[in-house]
C-alpha positions as CSV (number, residue, x, y, z in Angstrom):
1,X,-31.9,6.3,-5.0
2,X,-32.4,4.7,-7.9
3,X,-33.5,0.9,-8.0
4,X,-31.6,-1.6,-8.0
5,X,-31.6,-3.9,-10.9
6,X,-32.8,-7.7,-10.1
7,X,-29.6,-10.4,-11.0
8,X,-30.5,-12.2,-13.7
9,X,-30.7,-15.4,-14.4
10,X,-27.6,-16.7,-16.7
11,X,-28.5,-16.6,-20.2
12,X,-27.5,-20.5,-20.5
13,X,-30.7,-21.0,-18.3
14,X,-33.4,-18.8,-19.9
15,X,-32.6,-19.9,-23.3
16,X,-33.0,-23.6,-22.3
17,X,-36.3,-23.1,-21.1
18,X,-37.3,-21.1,-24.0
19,X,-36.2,-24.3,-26.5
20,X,-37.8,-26.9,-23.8
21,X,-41.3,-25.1,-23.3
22,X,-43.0,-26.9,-26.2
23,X,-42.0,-30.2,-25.0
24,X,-42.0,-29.8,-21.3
25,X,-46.1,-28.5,-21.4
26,X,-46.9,-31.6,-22.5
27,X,-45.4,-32.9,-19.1
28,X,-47.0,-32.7,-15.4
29,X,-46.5,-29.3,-13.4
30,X,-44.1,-31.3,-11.1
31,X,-41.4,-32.2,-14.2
32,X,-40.3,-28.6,-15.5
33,X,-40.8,-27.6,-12.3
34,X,-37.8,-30.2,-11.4
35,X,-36.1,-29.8,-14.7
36,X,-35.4,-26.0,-14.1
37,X,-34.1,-26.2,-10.7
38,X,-31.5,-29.3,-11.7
39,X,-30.6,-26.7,-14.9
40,X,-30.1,-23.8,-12.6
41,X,-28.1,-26.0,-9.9
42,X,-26.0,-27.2,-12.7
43,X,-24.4,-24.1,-14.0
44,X,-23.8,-22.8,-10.7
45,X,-22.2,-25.8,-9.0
46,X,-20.0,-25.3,-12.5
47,X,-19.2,-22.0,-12.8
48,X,-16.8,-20.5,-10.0
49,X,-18.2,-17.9,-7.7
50,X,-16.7,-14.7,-8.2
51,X,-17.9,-12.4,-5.3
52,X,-18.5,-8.3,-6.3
53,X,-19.3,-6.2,-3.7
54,X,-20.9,-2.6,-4.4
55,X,-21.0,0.1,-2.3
56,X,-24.9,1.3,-1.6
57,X,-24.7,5.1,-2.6
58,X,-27.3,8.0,-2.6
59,X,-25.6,10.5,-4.8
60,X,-25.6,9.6,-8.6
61,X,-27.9,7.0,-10.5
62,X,-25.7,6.7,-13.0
63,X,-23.3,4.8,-10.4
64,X,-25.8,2.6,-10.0
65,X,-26.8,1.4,-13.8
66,X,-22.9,1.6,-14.8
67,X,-22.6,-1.1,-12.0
68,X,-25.5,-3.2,-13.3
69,X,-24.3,-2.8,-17.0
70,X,-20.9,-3.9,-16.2
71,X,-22.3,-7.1,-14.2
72,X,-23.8,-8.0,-17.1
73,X,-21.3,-7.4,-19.3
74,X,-19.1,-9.5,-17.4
75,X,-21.2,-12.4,-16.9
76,X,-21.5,-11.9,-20.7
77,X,-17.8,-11.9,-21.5
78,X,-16.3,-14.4,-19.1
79,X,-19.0,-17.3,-18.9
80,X,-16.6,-19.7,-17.4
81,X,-17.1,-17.2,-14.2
82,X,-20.4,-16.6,-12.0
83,X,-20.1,-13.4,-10.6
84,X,-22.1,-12.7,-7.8
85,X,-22.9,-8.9,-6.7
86,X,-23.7,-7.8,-3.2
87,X,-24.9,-4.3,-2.4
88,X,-23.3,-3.6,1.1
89,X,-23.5,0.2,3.1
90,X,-20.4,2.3,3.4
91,X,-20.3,0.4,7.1
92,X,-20.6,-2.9,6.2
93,X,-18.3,-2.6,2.9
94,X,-15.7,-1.3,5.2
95,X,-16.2,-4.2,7.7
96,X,-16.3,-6.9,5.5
97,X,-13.3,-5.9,3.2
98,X,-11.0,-5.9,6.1
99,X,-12.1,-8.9,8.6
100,X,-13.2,-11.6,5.2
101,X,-11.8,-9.4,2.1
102,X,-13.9,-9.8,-0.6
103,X,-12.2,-10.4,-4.1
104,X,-13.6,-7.6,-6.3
105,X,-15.7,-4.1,-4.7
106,X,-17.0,-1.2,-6.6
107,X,-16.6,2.0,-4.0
108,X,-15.8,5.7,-3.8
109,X,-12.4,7.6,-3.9
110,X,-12.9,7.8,-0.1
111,X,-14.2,4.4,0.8
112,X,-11.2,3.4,-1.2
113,X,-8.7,5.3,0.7
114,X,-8.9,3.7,3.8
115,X,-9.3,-0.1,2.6
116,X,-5.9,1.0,0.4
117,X,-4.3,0.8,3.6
118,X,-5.3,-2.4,4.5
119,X,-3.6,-3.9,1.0
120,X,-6.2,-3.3,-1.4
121,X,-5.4,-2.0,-4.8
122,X,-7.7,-0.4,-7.9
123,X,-8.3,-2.1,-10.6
124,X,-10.0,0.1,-12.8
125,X,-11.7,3.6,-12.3
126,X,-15.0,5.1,-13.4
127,X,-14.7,8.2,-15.6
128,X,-17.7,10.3,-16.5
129,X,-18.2,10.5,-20.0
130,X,-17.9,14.8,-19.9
131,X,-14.1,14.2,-18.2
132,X,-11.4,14.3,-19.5
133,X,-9.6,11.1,-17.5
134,X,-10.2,9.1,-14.0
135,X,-8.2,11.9,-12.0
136,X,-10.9,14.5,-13.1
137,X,-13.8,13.0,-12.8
138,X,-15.1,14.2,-9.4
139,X,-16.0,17.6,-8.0
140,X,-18.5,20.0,-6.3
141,X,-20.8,22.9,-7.5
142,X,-21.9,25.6,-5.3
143,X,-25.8,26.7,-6.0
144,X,-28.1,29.2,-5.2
145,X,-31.3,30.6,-6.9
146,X,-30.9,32.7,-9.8
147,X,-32.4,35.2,-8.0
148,X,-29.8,35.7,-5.3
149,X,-28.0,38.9,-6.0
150,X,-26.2,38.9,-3.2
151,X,-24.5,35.6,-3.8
152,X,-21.9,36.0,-7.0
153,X,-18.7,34.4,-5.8
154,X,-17.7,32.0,-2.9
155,X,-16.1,35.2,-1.3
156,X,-20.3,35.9,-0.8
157,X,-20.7,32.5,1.6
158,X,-19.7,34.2,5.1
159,X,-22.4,33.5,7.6
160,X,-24.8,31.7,4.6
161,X,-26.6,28.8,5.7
162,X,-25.0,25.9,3.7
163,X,-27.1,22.4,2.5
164,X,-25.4,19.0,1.9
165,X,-25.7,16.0,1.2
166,X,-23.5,14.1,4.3
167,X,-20.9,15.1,6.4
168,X,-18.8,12.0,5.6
169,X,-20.5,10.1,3.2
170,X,-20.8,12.8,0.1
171,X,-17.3,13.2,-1.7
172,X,-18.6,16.5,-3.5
173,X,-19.6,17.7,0.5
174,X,-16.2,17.2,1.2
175,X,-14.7,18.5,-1.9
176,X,-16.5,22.4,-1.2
177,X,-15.8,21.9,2.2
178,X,-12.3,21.8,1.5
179,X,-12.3,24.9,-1.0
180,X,-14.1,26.7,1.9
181,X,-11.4,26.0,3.7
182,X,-8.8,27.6,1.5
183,X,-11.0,30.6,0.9
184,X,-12.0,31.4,4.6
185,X,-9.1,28.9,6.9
186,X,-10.5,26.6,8.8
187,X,-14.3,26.8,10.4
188,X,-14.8,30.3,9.5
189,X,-17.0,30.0,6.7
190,X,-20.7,29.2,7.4
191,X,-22.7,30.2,10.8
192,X,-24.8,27.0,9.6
193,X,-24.3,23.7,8.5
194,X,-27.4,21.2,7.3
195,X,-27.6,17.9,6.0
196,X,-30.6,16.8,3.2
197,X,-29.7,13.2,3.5
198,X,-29.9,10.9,0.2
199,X,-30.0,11.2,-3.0
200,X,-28.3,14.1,-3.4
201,X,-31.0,15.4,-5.6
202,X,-32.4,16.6,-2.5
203,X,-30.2,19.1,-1.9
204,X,-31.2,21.1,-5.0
205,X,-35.0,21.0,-4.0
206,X,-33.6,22.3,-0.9
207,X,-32.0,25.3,-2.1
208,X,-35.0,26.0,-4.6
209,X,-38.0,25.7,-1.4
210,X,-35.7,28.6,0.3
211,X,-34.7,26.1,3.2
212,X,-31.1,26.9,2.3
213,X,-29.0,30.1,0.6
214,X,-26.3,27.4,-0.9
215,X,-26.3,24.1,-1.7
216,X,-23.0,21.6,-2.2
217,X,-23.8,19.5,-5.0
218,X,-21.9,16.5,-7.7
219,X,-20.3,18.3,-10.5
220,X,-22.8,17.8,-13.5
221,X,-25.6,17.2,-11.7
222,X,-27.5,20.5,-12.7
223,X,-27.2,19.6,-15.9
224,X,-28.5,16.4,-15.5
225,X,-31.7,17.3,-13.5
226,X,-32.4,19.8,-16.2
227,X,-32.1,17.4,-19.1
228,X,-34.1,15.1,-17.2
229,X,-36.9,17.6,-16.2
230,X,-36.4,17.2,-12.9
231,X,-35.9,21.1,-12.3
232,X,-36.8,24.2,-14.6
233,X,-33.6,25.3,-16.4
234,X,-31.7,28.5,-15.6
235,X,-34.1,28.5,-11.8
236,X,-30.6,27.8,-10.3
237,X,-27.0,29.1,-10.7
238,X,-23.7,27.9,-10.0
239,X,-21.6,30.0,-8.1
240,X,-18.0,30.6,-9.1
241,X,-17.8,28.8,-12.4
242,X,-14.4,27.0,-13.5
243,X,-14.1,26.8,-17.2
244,X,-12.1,23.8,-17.7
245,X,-11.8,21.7,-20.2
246,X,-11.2,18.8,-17.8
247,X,-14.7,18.3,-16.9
248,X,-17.3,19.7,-19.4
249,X,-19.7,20.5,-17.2
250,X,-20.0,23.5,-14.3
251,X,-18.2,23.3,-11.0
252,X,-16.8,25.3,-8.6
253,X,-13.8,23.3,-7.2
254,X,-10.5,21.4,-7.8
255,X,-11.5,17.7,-9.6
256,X,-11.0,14.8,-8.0
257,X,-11.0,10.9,-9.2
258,X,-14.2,9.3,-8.4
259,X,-15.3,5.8,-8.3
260,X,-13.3,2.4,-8.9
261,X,-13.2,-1.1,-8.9
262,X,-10.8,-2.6,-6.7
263,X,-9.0,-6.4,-5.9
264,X,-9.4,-6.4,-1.6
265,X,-6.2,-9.4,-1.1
266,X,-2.8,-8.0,-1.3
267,X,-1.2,-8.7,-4.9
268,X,1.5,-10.8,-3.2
269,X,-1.2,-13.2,-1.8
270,X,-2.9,-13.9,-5.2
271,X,-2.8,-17.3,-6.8
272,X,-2.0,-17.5,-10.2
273,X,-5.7,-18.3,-11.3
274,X,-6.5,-14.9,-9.4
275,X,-4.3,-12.7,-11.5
276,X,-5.3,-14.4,-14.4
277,X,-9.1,-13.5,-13.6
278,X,-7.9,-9.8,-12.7
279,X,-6.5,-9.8,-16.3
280,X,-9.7,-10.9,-18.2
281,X,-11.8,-8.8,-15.7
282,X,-9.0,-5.5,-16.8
283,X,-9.5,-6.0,-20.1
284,X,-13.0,-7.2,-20.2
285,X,-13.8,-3.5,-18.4
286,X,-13.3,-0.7,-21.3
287,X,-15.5,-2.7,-23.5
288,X,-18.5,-2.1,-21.2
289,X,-21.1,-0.9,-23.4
290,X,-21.0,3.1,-23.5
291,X,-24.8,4.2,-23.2
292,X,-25.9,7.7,-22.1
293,X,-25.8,8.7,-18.6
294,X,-23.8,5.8,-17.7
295,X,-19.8,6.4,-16.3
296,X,-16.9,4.7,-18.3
297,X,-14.2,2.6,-17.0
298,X,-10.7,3.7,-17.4
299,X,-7.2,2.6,-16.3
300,X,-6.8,3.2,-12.5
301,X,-6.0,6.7,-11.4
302,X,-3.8,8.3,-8.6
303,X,-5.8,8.7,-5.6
304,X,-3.0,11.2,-3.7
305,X,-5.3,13.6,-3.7
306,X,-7.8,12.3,-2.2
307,X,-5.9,11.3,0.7
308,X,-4.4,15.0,0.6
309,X,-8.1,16.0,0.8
310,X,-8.5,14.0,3.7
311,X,-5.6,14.9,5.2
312,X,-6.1,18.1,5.6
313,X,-9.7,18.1,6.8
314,X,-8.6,15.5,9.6
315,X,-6.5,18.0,10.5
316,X,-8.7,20.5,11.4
317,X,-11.5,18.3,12.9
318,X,-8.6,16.6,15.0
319,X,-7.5,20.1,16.5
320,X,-10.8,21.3,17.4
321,X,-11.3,18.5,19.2
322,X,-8.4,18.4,21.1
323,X,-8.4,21.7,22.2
324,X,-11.5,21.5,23.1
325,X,-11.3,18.5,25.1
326,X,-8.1,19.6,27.0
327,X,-9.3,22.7,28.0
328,X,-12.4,21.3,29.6
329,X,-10.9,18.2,31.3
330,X,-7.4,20.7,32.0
331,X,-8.3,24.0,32.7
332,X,-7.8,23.5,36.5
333,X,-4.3,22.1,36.1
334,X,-3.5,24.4,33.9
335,X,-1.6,27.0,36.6
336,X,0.2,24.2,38.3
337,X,1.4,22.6,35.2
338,X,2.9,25.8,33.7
339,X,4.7,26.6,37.5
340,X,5.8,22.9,37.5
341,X,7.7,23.7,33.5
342,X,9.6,27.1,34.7
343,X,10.6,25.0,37.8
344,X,12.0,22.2,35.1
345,X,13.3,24.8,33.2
346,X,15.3,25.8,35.9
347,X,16.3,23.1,37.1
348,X,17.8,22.1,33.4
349,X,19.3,25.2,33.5
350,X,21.4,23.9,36.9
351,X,21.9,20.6,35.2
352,X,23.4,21.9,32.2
353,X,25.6,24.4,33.6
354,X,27.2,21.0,35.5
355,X,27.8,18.8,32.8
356,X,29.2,21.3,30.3
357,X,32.2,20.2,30.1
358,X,31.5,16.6,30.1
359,X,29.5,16.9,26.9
360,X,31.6,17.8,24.8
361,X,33.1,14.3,23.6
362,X,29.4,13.3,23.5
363,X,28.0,16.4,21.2
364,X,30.9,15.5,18.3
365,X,30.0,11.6,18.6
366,X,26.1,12.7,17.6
367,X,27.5,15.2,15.1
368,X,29.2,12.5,13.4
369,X,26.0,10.2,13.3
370,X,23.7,12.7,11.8
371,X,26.2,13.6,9.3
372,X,26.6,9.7,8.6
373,X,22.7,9.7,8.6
374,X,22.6,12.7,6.4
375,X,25.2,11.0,3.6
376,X,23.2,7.3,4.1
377,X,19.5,9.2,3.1
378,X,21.6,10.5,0.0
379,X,23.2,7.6,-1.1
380,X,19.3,5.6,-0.8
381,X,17.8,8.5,-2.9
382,X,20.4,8.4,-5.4
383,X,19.7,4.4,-5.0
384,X,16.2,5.4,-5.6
385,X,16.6,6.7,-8.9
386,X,18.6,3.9,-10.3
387,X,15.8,1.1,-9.7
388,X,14.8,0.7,-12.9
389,X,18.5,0.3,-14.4
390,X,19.1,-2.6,-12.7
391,X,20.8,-4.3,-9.6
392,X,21.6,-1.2,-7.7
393,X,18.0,-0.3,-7.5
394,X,16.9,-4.0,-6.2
395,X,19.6,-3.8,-3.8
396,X,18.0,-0.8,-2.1
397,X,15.8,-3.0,0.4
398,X,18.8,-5.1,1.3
399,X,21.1,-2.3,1.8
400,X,18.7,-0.3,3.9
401,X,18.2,-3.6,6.5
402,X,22.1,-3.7,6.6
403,X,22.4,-0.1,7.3
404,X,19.6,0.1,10.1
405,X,22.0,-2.2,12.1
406,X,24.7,0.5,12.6
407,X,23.2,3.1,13.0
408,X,20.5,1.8,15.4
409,X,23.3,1.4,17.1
410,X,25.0,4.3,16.8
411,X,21.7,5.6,18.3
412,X,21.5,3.6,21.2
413,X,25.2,4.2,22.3
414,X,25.0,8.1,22.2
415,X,21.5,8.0,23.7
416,X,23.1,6.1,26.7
417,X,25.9,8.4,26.8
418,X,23.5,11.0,27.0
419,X,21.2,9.8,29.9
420,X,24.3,8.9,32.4
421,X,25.7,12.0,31.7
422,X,22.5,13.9,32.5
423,X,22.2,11.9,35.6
424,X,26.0,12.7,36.3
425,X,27.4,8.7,36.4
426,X,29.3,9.3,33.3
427,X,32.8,7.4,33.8
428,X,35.5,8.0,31.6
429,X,36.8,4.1,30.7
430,X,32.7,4.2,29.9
431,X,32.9,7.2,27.6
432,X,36.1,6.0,26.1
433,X,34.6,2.3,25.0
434,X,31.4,3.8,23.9
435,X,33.0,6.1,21.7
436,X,35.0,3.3,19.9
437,X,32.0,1.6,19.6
438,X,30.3,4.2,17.8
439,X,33.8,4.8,15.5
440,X,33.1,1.0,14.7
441,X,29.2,1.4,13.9
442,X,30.3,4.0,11.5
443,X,33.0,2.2,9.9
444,X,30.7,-0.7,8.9
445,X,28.4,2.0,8.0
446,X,30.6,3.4,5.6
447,X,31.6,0.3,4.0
448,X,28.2,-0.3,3.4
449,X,27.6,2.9,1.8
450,X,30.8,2.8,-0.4
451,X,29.8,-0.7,-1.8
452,X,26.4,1.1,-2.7
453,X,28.6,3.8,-4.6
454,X,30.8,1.4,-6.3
455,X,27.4,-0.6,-7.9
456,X,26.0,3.2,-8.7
457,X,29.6,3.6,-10.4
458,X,29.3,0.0,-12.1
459,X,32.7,-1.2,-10.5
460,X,33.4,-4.7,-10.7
461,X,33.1,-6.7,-7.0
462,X,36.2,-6.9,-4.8
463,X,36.7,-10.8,-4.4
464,X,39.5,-11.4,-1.9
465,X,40.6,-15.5,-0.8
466,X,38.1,-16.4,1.9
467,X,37.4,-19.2,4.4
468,X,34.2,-21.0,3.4
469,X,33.9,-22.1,6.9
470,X,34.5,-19.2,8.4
471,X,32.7,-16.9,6.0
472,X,29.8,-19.4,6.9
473,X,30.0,-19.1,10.8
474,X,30.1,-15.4,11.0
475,X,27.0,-15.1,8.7
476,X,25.1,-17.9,10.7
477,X,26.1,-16.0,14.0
478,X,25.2,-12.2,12.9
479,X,22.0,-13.6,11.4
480,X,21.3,-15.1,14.9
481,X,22.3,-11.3,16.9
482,X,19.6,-10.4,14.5
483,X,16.5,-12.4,15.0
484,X,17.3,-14.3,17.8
485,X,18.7,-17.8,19.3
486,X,15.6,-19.5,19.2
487,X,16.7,-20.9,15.0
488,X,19.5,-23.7,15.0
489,X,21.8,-24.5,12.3
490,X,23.2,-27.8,11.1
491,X,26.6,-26.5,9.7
492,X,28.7,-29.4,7.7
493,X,31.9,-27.8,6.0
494,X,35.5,-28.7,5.3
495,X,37.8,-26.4,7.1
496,X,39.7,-26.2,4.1
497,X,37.5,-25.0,1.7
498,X,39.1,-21.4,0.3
499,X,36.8,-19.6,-2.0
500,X,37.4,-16.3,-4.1
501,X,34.5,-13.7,-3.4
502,X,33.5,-10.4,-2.3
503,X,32.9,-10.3,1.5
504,X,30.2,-8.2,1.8
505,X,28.0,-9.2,-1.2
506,X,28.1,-13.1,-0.2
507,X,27.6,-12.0,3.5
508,X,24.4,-10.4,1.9
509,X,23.1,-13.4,0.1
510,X,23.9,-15.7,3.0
511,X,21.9,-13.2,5.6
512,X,18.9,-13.4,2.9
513,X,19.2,-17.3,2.5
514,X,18.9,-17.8,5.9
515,X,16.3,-15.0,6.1
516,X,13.8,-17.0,3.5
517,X,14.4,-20.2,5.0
518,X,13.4,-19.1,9.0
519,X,10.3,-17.1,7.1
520,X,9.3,-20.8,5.8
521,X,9.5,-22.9,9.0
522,X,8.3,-19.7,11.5
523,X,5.1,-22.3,12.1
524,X,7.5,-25.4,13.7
525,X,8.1,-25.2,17.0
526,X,12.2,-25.5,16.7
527,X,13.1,-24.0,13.2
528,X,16.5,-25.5,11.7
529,X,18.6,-24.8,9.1
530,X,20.6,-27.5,7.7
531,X,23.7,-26.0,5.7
532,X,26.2,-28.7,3.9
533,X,29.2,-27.9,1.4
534,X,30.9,-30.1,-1.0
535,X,33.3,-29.9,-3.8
536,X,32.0,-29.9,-7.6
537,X,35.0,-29.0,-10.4
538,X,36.1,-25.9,-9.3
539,X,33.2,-24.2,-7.3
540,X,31.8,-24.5,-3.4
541,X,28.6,-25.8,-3.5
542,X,26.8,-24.6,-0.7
543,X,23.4,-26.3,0.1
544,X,20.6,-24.9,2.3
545,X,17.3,-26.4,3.5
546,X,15.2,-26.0,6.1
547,X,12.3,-28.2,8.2
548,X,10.0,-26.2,6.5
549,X,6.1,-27.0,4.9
550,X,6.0,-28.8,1.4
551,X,6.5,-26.7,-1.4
552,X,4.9,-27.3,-4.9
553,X,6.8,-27.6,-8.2
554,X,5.6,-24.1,-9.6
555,X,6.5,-22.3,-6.8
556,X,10.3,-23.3,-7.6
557,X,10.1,-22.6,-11.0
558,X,8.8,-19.0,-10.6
559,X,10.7,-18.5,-7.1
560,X,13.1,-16.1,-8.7
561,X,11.0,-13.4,-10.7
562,X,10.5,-10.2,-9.0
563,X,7.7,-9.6,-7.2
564,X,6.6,-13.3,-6.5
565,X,6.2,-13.4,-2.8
566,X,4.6,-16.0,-0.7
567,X,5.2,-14.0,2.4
568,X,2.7,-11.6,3.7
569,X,5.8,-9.0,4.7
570,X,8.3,-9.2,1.5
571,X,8.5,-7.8,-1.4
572,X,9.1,-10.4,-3.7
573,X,12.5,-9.3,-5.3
574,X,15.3,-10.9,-2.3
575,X,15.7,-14.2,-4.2
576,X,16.3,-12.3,-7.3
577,X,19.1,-10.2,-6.2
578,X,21.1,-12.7,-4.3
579,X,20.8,-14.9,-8.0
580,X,22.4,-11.5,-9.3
581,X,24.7,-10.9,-6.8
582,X,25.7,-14.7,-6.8
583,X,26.6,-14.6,-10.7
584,X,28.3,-11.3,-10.3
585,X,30.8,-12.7,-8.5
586,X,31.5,-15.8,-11.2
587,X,28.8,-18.4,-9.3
588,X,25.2,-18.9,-9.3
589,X,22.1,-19.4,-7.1
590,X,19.4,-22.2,-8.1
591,X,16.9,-23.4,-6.5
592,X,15.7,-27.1,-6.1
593,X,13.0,-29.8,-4.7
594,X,14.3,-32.5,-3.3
595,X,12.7,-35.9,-2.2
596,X,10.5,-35.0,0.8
597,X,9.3,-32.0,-1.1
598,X,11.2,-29.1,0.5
599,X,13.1,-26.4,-1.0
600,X,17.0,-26.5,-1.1
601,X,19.0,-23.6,-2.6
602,X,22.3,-24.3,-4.1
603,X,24.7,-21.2,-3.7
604,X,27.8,-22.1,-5.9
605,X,30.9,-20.0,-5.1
606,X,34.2,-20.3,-7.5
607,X,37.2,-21.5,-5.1
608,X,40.5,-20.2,-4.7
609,X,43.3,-21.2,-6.7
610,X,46.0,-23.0,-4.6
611,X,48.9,-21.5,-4.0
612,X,50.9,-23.8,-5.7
613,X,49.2,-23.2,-8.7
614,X,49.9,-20.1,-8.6
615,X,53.5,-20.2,-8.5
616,X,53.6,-22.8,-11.2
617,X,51.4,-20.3,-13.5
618,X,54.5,-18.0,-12.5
């Protein structure tokens, strides 16, 4: 491995003691001595602490003086920021990132994987300078001596003994092993299996001392060892050459993307000075000097396939095991178990033969859900691909919530049926009150899905003459089926309050109002909702506030852009479609601060038009 390069000190510091030095040697040892600590304490109590964690690798130098480079370069760029690097294992990077998440980390496509599951997200990727782009940046070369006739192609590799660098830790290991795998299925390939350990440079000397007939090696490595006289040209050959154009060097495999730079804390928990530092650091990173030998930093790449690479050799691992395991711990049971299954079988033979006839009813009820299932999946997918056009896609995530309601029930109900007819207590007044409850799930179902297809079709909304009280109550009491009794509501509404709207969109709005404000006070120990309506020209204003924490004045001026969340579970777009859906039907949705400092939305419907009115337009 190659060294790691000291941090030095900023160059604020150094080049004030250059410029003191005359004047300061003139002074007792004890003076300078005091002077450069108070200059060194100053700039860092100053500057903010920006914490860069690197991954400790054993594979490529180069990894490790792009990482150094682009420290400086940084520190360089953005002054107003002390950025402070920590080389951390595989282990410890992994630890750390998930219990106290760093905010930047430099670490491999597979290291990055599995911390992308816990929230965290690339900001830039490393590209060699021979690739082509991020995505092709990564992959493994088979080698063998030069003098190995018997070794051509990596059809040749049954029963050789194989050299690596790590089973888990060495990407370009895991890349061959994969290709292996295609070529041969899986664990068929190799009667032998070694590991050199780091740097990977090893594993060449390995292959040249005769301690091994192939060797799994980074893609361009060869070439570098050779330039670098590390290894006498042409001693070594790579088996299976891909000419690609991708990555101007010789492998023997697929390419993969390779290293990147990463934010650990979820993009909806970042404060607005931490995007803004994201930014600077995004656009500070392609201006990293390019010197040779060193990787590039490029926009962030797709890392699919290396999660389909891990995928896939999980797989394999995690069936060996188990098969393994159950036929040692098993094996004993196994005669018993398999006459305890034809004795089940049997016996379900019995049962079924009995409740034929009874099932009948039951079968066309499940029928009807799965094709009701079937049509909701292609109404979201058509949903899908109509995100970007506008409303329709936003209200995807709403839509999908309403939908789960119905059917979930529609599951429940038929798996009931199911279980007391299999256990022969089916009654028929049961049957008959399930099955209208199931017509009724897919009734609401349906609605749901035809106001979908109406917004894919761009109608207008369907306002019919509504109640505001009662519109109100049957919100707040479906809202309460939902997530439970334990929220109360203050209601205050005229009873005769008419206003003119669709149903179903200001049902939706209502149920999201209510959703945001119970989100906000989920910390008190009895969360309220305090709903009032009162009269203003000719629209319902409709306030709501909960007993919720502060909020500040930025967060209710940018509380309806897409994507600004504050809560660790939403997606940042509910506030802006219930504004759309609001002004779609002729009102509005606004959001205030009142005088204790908590948010209130104001949800203004249009009213009726009295009847009278009506007949005097006539």
């Amino acid at each position: 491995m190659a060294k790691l390069r000291p941090i030095e000190l900023p160059l604020t510091v150094m080049g004030a003691s250059r410029i003191f030095d005359p004047l300061i040697s003139r002074i007792p040892i004890r003076i300078p001595i005091l002077f450069t600590v108070v200059c060194i304490w100053s700039w860092t109590s100053c500057a903010h602490a920006v914490t860069l964690d690197a991954q400790v690798i054993g594979e490529d130098r180069s990894v490790i003086e792009t990482i150094a480079t682009t420290l400086d370069h940084l520190r360089e760029e953005i002054s107003d920021e002390f950025f402070e690097l920590n080389y951390l294992a595989k282990e410890d990077l992994l630890k750390k990132t998930k219990d106290n998440p760093a905010f930047f980390f430099i670490t491999d496509a597979v290291t990055f994987a599995a911390l992308s599951e816990a929230g965290a997200w690339a900001v830039a990727a490393m590209k060699h300078p021979l690739a082509i782009d991020s995505s092709h940046t990564s992959g493994a070369a088979f080698i063998t001596r030069k003098d190995r006739t018997d070794i051509n192609s990596l059809t040749d590799l049954q029963d050789k003994k194989i050299v690596g660098m790590s089973p888990t830790s060495s990407l370009s290991y895991l890349i061959g092993l994969r290709e292996l795998q295609r070529i041969f299925g899986p664990g068929h390939f190799s009667k032998e299996v070694s590991f050199s350990g780091t740097p990977i440079e090893k594993v060449v000397h390995e292959i040249l001392e005769g301690r091994g007939d192939v060797g799994i090696i980074d893609a361009c490595l060869l070439e570098r060892m050779e330039r670098d006289g590390n290894i006498t040209p042409d001693s070594l050959k790579v088996i299976s050459p891909r000419d690609s154009s991708d990555l101007r060097c010789r492998h023997s495999t697929g390419l993969y993307p390779g290293w990147v730079m990463a934010v650990s804390k979820p993009a909806s928990e970042l404060t607005e000075k931490e995007r803004n530092l994201i930014l600077k650091v995004s656009s500070v990173l392609p201006t990293v000097p390019k010197l040779q030998g060193l990787m590039e930093w490029s926009t962030p790449s797709n890392n699919d396939a290396i999660a389909s690479l891990l995928s896939a050799l999980e797989d394999e691992n995690k069936d060996k095991a188990f098969w393994k395991n159950f036929f040692s711990k098993y094996g004993p049971w196994l005669g018993a178990f398999v006459i305890f299954l034809f004795l089940l079988f049997a016996h379900t033979i019995y049962v079924s033969w009995l409740i034929r006839k009874r099932t009948a009813q039951l079968t066309a009820s499940m029928q009807r859900a799965q094709k009701l299932q079937h049509l909701v999946n292609s109404e979201q997918e058509k949903i899908s691909a109509m995100e970007r056009a506008g409303i329709v896609g936003q209200l995807s995530s709403m839509i999908a919530h309403e939908l789960q309601q119905p059917i979930n029930a529609i599951t429940n109900f038929s798996r009931g049926l199911r279980i007391r007819n299999e256990r022969g207590s089916l009654d028929p007044e049961v049957l008959q009150e399930t099955l209208q409850r199931i017509t009724h799930q897919s009734e609401t179902a349906a609605q749901i899905v035809n106001k979908v297809r109406a917004y894919a079709k761009q109608h207008s909304a369907e306002k019919v003459r509504v109640n505001l009280l009662a519109l109100l109550k049957k919100s707040i009491q479906k809202f309460k089926q939902i997530k439970g009794s334990r929220l109360s509501f203050d209601l205050n509404c005229p009873e005769t309050i008419e206003v003119e709207v669709d149903p179903l969109e200001s049902d939706l709005v209502l149920y999201n109002l209510f959703k945001n404000s119970l989100e906000a006070c989920k910390n008190e120990a009895e969360p309220l909702i305090i709903i009032s309506v009162e009269q203003s020209e000719q629209k319902a204003v409709i306030k709501i506030q909960d007993n919720g924490p502060e909020i500040s004045e930025d967060l209710v001026n940018s509380i309806f852009i897409p994507k600004v969340s504050q809560k660790t579970d939403g997606l940042g777009l509910g506030l802006s479609i219930c504004k759309a859906l609001a002004e779609s039907q002729g009102g509005s949705l606004t959001a205030i601060r009142n005088e204790q400092g908590h948010l209130v939305m104001k949800l203004c419907l249009p009213m009726a038009v009295p009847a009278k009115d009506i007949r005097k337009n006539q």
